[in-house]
N, CA, C and O atoms as a GROMACS GRO file, in nm:
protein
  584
    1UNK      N    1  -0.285   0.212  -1.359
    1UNK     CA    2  -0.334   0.187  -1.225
    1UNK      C    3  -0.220   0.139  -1.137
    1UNK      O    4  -0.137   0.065  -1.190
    2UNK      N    5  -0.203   0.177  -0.991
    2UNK     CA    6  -0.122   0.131  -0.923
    2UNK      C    7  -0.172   0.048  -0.792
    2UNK      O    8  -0.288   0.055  -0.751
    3UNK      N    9  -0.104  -0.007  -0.751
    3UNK     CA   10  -0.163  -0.115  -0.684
    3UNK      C   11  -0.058  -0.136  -0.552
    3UNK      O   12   0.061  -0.161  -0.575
    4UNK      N   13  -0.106  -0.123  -0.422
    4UNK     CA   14   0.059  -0.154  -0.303
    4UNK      C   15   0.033  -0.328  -0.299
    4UNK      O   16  -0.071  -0.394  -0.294
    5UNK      N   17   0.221  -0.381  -0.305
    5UNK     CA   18   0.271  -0.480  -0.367
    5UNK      C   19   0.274  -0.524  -0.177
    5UNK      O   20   0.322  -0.435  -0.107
    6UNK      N   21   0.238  -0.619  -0.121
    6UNK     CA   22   0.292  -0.639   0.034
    6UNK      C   23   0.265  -0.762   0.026
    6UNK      O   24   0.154  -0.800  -0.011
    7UNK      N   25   0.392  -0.868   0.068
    7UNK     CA   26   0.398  -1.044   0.098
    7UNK      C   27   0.332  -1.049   0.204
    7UNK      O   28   0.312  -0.960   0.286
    8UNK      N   29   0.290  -1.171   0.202
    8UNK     CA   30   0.206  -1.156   0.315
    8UNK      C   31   0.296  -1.175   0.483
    8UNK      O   32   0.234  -1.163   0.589
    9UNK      N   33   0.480  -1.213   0.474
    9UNK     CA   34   0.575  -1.179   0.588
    9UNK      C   35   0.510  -1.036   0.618
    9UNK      O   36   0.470  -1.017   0.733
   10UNK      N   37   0.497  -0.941   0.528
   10UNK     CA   38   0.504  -0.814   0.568
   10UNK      C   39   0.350  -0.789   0.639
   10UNK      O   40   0.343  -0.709   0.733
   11UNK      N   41   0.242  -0.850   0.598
   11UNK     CA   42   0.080  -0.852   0.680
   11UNK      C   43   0.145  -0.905   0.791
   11UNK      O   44   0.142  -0.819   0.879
   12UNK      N   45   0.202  -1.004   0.829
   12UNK     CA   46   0.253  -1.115   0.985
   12UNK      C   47   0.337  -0.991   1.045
   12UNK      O   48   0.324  -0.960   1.163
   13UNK      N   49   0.409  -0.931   0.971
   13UNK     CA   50   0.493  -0.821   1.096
   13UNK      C   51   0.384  -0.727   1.094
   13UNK      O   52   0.346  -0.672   1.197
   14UNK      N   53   0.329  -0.705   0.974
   14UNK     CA   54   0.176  -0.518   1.070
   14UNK      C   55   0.124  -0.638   1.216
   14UNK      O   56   0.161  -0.616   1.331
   15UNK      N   57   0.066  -0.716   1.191
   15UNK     CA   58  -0.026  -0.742   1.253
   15UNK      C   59   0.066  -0.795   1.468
   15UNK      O   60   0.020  -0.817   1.579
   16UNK      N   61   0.168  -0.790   1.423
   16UNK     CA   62   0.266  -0.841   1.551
   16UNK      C   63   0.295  -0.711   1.604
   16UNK      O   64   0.301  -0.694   1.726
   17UNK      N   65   0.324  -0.577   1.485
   17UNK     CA   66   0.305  -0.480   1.534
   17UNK      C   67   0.207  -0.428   1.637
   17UNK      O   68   0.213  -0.409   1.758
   18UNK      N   69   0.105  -0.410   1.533
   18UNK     CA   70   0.034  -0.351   1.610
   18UNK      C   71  -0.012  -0.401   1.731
   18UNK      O   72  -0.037  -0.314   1.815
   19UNK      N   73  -0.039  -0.568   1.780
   19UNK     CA   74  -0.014  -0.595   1.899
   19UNK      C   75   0.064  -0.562   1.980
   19UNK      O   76   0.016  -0.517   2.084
   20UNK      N   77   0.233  -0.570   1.968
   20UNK     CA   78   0.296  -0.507   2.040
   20UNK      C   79   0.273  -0.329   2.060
   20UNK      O   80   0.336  -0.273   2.149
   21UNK      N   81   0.188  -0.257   1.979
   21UNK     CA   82   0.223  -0.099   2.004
   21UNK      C   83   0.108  -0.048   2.004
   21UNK      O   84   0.096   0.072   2.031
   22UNK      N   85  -0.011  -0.133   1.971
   22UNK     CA   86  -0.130  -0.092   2.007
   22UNK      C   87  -0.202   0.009   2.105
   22UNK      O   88  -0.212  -0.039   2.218
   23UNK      N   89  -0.232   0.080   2.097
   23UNK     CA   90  -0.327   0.148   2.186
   23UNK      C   91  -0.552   0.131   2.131
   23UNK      O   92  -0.603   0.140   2.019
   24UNK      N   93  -0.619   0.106   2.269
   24UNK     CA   94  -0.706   0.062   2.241
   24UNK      C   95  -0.803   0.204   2.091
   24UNK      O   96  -0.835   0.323   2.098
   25UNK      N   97  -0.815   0.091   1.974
   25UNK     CA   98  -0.892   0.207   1.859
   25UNK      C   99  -0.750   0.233   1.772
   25UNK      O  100  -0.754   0.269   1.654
   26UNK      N  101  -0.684   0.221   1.810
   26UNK     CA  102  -0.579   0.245   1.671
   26UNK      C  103  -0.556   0.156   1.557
   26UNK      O  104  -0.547   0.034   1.553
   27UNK      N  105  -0.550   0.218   1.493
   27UNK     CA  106  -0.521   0.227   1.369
   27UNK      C  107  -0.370   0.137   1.289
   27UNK      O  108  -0.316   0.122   1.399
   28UNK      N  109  -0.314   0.101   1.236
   28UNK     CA  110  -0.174   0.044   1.194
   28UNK      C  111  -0.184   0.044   1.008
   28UNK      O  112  -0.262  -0.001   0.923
   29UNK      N  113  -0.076   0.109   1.009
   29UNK     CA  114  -0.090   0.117   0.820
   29UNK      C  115   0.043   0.053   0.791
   29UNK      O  116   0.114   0.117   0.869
   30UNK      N  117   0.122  -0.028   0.734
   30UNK     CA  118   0.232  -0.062   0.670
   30UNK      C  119   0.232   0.032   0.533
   30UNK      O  120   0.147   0.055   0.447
   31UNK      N  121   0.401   0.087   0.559
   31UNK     CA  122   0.439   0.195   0.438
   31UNK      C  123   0.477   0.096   0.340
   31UNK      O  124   0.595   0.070   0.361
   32UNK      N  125   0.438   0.036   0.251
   32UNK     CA  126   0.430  -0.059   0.156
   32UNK      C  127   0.431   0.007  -0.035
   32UNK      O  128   0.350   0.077  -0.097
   33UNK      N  129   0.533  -0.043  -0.065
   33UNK     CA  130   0.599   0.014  -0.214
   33UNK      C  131   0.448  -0.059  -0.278
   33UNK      O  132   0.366  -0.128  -0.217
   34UNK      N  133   0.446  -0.012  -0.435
   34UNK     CA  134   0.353  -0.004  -0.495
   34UNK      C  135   0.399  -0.013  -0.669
   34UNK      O  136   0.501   0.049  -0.697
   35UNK      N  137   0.346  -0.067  -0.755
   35UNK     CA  138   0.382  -0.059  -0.860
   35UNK      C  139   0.222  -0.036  -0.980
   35UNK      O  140   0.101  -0.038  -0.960
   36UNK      N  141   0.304  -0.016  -1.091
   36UNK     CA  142   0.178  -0.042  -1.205
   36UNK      C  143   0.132  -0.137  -1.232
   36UNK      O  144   0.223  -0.219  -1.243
   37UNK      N  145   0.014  -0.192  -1.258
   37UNK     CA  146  -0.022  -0.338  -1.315
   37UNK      C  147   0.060  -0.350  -1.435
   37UNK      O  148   0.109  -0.459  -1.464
   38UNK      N  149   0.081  -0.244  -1.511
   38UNK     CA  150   0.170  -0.306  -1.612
   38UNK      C  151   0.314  -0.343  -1.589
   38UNK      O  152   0.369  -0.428  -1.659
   39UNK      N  153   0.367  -0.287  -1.502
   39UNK     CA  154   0.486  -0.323  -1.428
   39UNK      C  155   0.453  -0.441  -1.390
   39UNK      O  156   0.521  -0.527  -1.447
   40UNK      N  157   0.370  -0.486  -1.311
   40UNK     CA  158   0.319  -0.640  -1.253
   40UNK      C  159   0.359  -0.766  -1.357
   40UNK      O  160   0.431  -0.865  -1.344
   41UNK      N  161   0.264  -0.706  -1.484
   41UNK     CA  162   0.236  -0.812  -1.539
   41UNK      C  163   0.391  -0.819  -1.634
   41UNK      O  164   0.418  -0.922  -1.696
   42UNK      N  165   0.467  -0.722  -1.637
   42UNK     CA  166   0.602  -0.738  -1.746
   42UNK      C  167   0.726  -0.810  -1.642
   42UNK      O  168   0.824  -0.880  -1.666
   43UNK      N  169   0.676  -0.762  -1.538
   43UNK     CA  170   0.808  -0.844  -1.410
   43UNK      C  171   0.749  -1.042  -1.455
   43UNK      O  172   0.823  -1.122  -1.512
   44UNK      N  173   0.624  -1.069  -1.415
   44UNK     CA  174   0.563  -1.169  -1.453
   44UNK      C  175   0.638  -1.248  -1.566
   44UNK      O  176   0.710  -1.347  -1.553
   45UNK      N  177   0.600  -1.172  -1.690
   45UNK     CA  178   0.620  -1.240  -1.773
   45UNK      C  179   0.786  -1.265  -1.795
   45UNK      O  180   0.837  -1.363  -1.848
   46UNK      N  181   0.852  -1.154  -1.741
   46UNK     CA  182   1.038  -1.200  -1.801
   46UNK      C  183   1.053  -1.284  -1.660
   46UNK      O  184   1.120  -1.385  -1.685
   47UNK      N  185   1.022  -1.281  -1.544
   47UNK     CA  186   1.021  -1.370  -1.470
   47UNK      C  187   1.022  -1.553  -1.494
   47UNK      O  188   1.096  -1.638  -1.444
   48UNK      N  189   0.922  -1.564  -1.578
   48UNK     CA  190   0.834  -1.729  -1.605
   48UNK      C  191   0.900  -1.704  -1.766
   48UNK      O  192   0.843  -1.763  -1.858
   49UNK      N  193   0.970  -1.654  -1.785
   49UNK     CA  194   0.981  -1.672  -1.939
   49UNK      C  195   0.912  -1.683  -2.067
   49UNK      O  196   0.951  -1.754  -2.160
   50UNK      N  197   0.772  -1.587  -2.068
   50UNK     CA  198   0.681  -1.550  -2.142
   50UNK      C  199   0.672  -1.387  -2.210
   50UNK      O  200   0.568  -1.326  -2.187
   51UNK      N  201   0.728  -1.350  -2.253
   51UNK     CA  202   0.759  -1.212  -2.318
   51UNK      C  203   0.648  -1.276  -2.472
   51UNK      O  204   0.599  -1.181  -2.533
   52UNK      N  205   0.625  -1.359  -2.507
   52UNK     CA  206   0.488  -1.316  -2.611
   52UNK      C  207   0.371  -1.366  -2.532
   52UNK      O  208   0.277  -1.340  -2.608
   53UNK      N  209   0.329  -1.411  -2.446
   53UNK     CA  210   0.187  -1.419  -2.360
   53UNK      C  211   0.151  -1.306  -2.365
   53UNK      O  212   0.201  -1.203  -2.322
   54UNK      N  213  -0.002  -1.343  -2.457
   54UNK     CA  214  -0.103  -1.228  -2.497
   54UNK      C  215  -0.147  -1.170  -2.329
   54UNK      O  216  -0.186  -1.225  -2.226
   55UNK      N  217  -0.119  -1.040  -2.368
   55UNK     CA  218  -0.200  -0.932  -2.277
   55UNK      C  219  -0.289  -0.866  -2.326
   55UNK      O  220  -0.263  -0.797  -2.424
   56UNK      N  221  -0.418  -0.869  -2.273
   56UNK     CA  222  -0.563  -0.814  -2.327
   56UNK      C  223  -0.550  -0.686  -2.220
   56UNK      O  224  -0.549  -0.704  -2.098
   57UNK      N  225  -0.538  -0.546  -2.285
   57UNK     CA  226  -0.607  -0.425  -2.215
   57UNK      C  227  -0.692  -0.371  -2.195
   57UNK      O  228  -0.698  -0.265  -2.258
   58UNK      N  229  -0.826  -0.405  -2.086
   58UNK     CA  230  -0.953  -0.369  -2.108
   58UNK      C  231  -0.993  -0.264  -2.051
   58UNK      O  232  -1.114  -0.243  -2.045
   59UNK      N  233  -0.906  -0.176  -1.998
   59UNK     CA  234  -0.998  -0.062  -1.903
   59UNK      C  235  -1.045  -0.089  -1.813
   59UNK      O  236  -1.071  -0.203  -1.774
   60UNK      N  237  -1.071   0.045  -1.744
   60UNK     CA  238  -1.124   0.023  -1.604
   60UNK      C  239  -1.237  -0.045  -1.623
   60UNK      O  240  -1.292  -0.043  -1.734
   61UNK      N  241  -1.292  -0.121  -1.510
   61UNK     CA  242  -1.425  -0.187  -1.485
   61UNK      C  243  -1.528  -0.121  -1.397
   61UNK      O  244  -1.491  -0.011  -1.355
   62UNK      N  245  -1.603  -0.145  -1.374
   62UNK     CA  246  -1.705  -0.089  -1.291
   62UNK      C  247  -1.633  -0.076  -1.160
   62UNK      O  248  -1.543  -0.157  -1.140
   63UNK      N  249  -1.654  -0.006  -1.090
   63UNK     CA  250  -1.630   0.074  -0.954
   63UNK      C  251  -1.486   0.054  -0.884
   63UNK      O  252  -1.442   0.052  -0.769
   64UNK      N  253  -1.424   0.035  -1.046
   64UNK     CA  254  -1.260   0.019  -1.036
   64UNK      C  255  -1.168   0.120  -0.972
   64UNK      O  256  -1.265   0.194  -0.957
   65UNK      N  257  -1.063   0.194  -0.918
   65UNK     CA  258  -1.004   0.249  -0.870
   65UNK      C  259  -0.881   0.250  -0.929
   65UNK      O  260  -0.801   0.159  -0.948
   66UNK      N  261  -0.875   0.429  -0.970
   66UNK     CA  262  -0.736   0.445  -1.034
   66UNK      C  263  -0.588   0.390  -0.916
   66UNK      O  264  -0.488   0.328  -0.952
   67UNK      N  265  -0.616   0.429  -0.797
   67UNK     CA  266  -0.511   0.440  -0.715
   67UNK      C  267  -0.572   0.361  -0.596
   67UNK      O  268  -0.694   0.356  -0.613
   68UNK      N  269  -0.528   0.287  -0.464
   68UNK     CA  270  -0.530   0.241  -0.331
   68UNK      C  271  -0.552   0.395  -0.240
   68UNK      O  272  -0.488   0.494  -0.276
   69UNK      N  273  -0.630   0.401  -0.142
   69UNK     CA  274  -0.617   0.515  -0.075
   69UNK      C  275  -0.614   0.463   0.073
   69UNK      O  276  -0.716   0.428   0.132
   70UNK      N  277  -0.471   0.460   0.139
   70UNK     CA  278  -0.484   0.371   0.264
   70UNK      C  279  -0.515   0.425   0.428
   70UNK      O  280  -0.531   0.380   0.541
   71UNK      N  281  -0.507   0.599   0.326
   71UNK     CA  282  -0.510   0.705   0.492
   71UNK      C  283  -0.576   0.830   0.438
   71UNK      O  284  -0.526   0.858   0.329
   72UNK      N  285  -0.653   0.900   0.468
   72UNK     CA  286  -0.683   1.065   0.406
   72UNK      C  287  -0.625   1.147   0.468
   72UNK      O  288  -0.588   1.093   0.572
   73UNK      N  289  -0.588   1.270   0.465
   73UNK     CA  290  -0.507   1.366   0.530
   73UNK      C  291  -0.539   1.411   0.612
   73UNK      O  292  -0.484   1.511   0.660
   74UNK      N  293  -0.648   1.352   0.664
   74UNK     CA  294  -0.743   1.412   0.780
   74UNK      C  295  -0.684   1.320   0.877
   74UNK      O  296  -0.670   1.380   0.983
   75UNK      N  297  -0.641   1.195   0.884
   75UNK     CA  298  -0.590   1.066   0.881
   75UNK      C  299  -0.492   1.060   0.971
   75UNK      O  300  -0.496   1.021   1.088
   76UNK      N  301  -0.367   1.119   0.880
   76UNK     CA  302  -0.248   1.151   0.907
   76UNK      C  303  -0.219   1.251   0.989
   76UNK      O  304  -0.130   1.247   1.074
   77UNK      N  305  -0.294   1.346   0.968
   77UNK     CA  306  -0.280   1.492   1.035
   77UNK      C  307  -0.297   1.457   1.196
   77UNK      O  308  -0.256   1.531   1.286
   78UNK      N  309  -0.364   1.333   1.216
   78UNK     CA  310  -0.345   1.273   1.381
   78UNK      C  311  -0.310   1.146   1.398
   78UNK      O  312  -0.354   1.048   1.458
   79UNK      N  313  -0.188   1.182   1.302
   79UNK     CA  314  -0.131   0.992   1.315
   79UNK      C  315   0.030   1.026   1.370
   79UNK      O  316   0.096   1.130   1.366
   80UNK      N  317   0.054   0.911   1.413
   80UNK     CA  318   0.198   0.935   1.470
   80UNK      C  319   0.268   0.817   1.300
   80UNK      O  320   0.219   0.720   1.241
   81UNK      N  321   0.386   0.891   1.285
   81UNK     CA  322   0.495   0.811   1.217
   81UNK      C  323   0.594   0.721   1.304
   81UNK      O  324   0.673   0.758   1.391
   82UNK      N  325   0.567   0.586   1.253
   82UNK     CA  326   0.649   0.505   1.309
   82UNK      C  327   0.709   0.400   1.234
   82UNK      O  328   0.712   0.278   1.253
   83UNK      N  329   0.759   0.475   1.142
   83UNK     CA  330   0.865   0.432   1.078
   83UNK      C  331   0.842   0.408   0.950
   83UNK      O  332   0.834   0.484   0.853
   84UNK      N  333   0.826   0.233   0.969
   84UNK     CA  334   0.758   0.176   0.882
   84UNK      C  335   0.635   0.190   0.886
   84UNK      O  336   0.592   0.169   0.773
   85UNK      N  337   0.539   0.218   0.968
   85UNK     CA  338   0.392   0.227   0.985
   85UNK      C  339   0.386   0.359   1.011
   85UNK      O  340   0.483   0.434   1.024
   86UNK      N  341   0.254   0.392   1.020
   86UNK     CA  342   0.159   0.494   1.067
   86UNK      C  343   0.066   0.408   1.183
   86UNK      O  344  -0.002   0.307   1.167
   87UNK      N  345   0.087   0.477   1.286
   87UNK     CA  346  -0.022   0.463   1.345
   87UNK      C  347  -0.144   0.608   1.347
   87UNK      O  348  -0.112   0.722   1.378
   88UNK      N  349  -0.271   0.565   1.309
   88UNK     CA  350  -0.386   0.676   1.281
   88UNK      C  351  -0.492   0.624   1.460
   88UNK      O  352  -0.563   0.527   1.487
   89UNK      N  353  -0.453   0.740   1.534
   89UNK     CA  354  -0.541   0.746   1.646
   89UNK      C  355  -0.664   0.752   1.613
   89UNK      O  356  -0.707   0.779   1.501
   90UNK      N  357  -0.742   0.718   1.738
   90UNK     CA  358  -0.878   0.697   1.801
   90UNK      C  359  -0.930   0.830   1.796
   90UNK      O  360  -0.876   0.911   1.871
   91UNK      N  361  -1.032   0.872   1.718
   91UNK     CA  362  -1.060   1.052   1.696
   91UNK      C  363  -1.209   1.012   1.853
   91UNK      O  364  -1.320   0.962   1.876
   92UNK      N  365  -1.046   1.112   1.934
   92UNK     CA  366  -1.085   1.137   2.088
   92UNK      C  367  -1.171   1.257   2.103
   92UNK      O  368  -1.206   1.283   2.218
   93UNK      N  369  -1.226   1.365   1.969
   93UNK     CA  370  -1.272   1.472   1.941
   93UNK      C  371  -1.392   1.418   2.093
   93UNK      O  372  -1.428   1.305   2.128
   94UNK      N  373  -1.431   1.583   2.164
   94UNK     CA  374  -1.550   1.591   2.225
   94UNK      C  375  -1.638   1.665   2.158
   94UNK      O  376  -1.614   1.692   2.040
   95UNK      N  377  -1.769   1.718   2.226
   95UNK     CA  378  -1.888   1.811   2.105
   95UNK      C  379  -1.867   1.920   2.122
   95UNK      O  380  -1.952   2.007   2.140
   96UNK      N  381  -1.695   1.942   2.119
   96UNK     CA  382  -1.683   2.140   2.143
   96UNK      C  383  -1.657   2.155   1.990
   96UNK      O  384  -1.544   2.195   1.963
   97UNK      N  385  -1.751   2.129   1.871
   97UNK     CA  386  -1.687   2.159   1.713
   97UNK      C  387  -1.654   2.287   1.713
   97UNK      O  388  -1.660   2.329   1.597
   98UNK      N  389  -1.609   2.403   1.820
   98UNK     CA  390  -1.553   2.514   1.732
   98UNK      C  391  -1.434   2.539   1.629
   98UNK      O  392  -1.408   2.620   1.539
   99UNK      N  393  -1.377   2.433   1.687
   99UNK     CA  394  -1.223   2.402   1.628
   99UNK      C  395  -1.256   2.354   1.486
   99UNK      O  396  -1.169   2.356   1.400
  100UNK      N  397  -1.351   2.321   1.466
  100UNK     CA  398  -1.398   2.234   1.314
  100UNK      C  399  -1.492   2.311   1.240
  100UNK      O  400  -1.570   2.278   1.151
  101UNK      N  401  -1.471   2.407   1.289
  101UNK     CA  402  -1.618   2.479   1.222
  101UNK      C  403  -1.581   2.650   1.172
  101UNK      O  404  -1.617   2.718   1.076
  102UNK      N  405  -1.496   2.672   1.284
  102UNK     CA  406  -1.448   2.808   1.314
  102UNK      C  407  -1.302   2.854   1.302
  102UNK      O  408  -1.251   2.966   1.308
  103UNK      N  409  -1.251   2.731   1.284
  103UNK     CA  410  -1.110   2.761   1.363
  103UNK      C  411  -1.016   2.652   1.230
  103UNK      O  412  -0.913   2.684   1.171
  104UNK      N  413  -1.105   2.511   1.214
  104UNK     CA  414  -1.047   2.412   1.107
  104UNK      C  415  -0.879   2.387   1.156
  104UNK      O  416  -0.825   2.414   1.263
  105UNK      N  417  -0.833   2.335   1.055
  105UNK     CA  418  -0.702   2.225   1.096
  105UNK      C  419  -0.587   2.222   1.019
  105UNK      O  420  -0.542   2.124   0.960
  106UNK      N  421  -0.545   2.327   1.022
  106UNK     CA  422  -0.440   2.390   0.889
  106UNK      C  423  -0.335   2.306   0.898
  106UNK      O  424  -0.232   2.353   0.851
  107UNK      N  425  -0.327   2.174   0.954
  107UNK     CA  426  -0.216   2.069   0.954
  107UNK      C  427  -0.254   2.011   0.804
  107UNK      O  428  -0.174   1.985   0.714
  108UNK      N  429  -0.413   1.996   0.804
  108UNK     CA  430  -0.468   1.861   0.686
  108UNK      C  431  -0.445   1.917   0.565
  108UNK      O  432  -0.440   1.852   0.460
  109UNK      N  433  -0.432   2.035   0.575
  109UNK     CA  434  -0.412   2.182   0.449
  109UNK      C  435  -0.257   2.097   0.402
  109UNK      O  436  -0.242   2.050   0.289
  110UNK      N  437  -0.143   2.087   0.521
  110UNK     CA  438  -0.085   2.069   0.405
  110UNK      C  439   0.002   1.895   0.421
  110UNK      O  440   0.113   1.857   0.459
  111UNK      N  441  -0.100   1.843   0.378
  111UNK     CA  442  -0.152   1.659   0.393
  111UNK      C  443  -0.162   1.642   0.276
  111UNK      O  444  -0.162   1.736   0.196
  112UNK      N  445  -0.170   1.541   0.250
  112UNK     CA  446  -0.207   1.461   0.075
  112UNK      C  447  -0.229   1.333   0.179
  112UNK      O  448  -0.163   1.296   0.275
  113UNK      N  449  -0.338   1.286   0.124
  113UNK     CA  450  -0.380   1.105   0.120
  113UNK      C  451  -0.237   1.029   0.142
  113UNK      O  452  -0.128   1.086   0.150
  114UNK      N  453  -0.261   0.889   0.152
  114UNK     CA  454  -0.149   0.782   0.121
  114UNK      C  455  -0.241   0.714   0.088
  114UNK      O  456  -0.343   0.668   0.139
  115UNK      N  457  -0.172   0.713  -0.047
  115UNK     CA  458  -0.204   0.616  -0.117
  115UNK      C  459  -0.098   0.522  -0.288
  115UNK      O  460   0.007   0.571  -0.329
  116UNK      N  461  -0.145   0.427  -0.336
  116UNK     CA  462  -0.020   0.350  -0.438
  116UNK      C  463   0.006   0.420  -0.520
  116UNK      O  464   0.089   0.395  -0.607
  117UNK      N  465  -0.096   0.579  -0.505
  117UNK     CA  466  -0.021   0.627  -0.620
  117UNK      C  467   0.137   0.746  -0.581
  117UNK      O  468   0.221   0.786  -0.661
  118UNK      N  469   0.129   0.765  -0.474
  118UNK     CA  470   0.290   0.887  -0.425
  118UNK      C  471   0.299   0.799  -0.317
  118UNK      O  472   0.301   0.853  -0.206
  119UNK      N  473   0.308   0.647  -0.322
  119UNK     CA  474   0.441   0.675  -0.217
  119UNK      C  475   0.571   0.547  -0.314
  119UNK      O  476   0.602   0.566  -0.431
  120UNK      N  477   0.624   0.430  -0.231
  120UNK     CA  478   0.702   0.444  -0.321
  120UNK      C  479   0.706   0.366  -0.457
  120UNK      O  480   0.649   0.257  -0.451
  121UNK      N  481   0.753   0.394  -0.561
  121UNK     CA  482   0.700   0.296  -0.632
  121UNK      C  483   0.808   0.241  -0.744
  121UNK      O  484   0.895   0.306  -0.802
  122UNK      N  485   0.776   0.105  -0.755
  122UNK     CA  486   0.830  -0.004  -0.801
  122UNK      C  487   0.900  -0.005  -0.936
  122UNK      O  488   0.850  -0.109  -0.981
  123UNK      N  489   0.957   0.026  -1.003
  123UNK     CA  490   0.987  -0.028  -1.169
  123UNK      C  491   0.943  -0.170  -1.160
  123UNK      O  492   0.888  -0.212  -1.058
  124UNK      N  493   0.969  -0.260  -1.285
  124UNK     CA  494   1.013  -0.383  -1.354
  124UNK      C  495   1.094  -0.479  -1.257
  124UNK      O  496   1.061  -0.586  -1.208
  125UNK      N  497   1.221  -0.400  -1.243
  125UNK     CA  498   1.316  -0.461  -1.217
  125UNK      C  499   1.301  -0.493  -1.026
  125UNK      O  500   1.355  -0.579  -0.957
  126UNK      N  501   1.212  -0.387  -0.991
  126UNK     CA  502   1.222  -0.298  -0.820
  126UNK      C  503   1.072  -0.470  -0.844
  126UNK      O  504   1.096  -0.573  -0.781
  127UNK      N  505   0.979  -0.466  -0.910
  127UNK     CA  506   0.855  -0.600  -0.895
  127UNK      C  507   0.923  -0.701  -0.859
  127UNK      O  508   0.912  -0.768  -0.756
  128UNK      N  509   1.038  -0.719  -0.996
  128UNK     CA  510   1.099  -0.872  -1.009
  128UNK      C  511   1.174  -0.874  -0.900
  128UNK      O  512   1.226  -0.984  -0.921
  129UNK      N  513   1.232  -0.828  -0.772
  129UNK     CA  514   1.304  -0.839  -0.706
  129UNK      C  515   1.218  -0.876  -0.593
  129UNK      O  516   1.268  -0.958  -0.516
  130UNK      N  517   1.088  -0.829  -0.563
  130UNK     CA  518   1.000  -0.831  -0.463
  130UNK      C  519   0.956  -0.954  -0.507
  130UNK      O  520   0.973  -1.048  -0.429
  131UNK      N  521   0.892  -0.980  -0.631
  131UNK     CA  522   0.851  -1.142  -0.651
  131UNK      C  523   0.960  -1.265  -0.646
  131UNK      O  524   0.907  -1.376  -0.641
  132UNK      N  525   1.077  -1.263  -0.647
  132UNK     CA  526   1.166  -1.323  -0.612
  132UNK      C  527   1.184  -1.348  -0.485
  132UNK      O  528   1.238  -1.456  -0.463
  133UNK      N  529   1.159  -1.285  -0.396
  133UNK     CA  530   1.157  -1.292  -0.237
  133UNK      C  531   1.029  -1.356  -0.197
  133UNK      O  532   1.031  -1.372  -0.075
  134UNK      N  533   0.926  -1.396  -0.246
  134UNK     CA  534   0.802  -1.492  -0.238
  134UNK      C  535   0.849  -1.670  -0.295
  134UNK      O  536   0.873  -1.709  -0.409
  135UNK      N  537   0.848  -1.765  -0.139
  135UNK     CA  538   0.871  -1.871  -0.143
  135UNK      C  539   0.787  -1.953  -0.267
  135UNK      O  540   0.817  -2.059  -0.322
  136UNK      N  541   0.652  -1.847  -0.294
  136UNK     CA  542   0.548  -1.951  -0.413
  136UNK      C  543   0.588  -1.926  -0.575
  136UNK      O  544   0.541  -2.007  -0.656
  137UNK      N  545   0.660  -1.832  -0.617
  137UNK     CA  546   0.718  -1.769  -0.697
  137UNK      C  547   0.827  -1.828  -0.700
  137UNK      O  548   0.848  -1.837  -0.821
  138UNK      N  549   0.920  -1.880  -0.642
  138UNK     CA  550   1.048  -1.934  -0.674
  138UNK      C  551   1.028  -2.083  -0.694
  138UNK      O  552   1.104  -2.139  -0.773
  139UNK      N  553   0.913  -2.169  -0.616
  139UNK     CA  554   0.866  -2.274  -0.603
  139UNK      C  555   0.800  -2.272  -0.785
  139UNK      O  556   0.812  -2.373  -0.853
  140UNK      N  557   0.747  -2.173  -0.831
  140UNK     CA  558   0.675  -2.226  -0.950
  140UNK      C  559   0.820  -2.197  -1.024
  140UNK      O  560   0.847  -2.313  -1.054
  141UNK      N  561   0.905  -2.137  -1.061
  141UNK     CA  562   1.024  -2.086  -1.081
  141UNK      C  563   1.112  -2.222  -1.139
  141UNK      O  564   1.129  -2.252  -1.257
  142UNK      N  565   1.159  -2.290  -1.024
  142UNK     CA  566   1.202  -2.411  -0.975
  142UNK      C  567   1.112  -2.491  -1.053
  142UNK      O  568   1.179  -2.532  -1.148
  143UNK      N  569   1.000  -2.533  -1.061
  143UNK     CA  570   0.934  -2.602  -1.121
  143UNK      C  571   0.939  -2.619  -1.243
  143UNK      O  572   0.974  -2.732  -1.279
  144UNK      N  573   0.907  -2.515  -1.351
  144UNK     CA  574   0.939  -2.444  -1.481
  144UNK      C  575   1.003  -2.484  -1.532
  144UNK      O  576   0.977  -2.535  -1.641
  145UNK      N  577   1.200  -2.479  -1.444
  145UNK     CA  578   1.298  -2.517  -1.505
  145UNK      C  579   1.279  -2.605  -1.471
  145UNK      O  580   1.305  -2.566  -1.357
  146UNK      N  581   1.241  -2.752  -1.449
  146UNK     CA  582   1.279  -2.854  -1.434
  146UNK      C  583   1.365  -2.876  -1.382
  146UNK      O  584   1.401  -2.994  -1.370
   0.00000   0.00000   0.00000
């Protein structure tokens, strides 16, 4: 399973974003790296210095999710790229559906989702570097060692 990894600095800049670039109904996605839970939990453990802390593998759970899905290609196909973000417009569609019915949207044809599983993603080493940059992580860190 993959999971997008984002500090919460990086929620404080989407959200300053999208104030500053807002248009009324839009949308704001942060392009945010992503790793495996098992990547998670092995950065974790050589992190805190636990390489035998039992790991229990239980499988998915009820209405669990292999992957994050943060945009559909339907999504994107009227989103502007901005950089680090996506902005996904206000669907300004009027009730002329011929275009949707007759005609369709050969942009979304060639779209894929965004989501933790293709975009970018993390090793071990790519986690432990991102959890190192979290003030609560270095604070328990610091602590640890005495």
């Amino acid at each position: 399973m993959t999971r997008f990894l984002m500090p919460l600095r990086d929620s404080v800049a989407l959200v300053h974003h999208a104030f500053d670039n807002a248009n009324q109904g839009d949308l704001f996605i942060k392009k945010a790296p992503a790793a495996t839970i098992a990547d998670l939990v092995e950065a974790l453990k050589t992190l805190f210095d636990a390489p035998e802390h039992p790991v229990e593998i239980i499988g998915w759970r009820h209405a669990e999710k292999h992957f994050e899905t943060l945009a559909s290609a339907q999504e994107l196909a009227s989103s502007e790229d901005m950089g680090d973000y996506y902005r996904i417009l206000l669907d300004m569609r009027d009730l002329n559906y011929k275009p949707y019915f007759s005609e369709g949207a050969p942009e979304t044809a060639q779209r894929e989702d965004y989501h933790s599983h293709n975009t970018d993603r993390l090793d071990v080493a790519g986690v432990m570097d991102l959890l190192l940059t979290l003030p609560e992580v270095r604070a328990e860190l610091a602590q640890a060692n005495g």
